[in-house]
C-alpha positions, 0 to 999 in steps of 0.5 A: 547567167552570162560569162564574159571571158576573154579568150586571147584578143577576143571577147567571149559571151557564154549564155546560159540561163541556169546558174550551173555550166558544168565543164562545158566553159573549158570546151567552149574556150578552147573551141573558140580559141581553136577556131574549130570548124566543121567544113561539112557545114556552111559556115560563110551564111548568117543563121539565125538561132532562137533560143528557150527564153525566147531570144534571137540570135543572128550571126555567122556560125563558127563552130557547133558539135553533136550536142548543138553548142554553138559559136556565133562570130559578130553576132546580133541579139534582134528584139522585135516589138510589133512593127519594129526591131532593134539589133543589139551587137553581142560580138562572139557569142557561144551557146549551150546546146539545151538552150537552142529551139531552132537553128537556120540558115538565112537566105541572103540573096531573097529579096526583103519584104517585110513591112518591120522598121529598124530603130535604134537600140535605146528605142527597142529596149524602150519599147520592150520595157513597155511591152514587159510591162504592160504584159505583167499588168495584165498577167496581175489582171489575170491573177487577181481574177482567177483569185476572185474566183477562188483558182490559182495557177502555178507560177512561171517560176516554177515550171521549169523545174519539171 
């Protein structure tokens, strides 16, 4: 689920991917909107933040607390695909803690060297359509074969349950 709120003059995204965010929705307003801040972190780098359904986040980071929630300010969703990436402005962003995996900071005196090309919104989101889709082909592939063979495995679906 992803909840916009608007939180005075600004614009607010919650994301979480369960359907249930509890009472956090209240902390994470207010924490917005009081702009809280930990001076004993560094708050002026970009971070990074890779979160459970293998998305990545890039922004500056404005708040977090003991159960890893988090706020980004002029965050970016970077999707990568292959030899490209793509960013995606998302604005203020605020993050569940059980939805982070890895949290750094990014280094921006480092040089670049990197041999990935920046391409336009609508090219990664293409490019990310194929690649979705040529991944399910081959998952139906897959399927269909262990099926022949008379072998099932769960679905996706149902892992997260566990």
């Amino acid at each position: 689920i992803q909840l916009q709120l608007y939180c005075k003059p600004l614009l607010v995204t919650i994301y979480s991917p369960n359907s249930v965010l509890g009472t956090t929705i209240g902390y994470f307003v207010s924490a917005c909107c009081r702009s809280t801040i930990n001076s004993n972190f560094p708050l002026a780098e970009k971070h990074l933040v890779l979160l459970r359904d293998g998305r990545t986040l890039i922004g500056f980071l404005r708040s977090i607390d003991q159960f890893a929630n988090l706020v980004f300010h002029q965050t970016v969703e970077r999707i990568h695909v292959g030899k490209k990436f793509g960013d995606i402005p998302r604005g203020i962003f605020i993050v569940r803690g059980e939805n982070v995996v890895l949290l750094g900071e990014i280094d921006m005196d480092k040089p670049c060297d990197t041999v990935l090309q920046q391409v336009s919104i609508e090219e990664i989101l293409e490019e990310q359509r194929l690649q979705q889709q040529a991944k399910q082909e081959t998952e139906k592939a897959k399927v269909t074969a262990l099926k022949d063979r008379g072998l099932s495995i769960p679905k996706a679906d149902n892992l997260d349950e566990y």
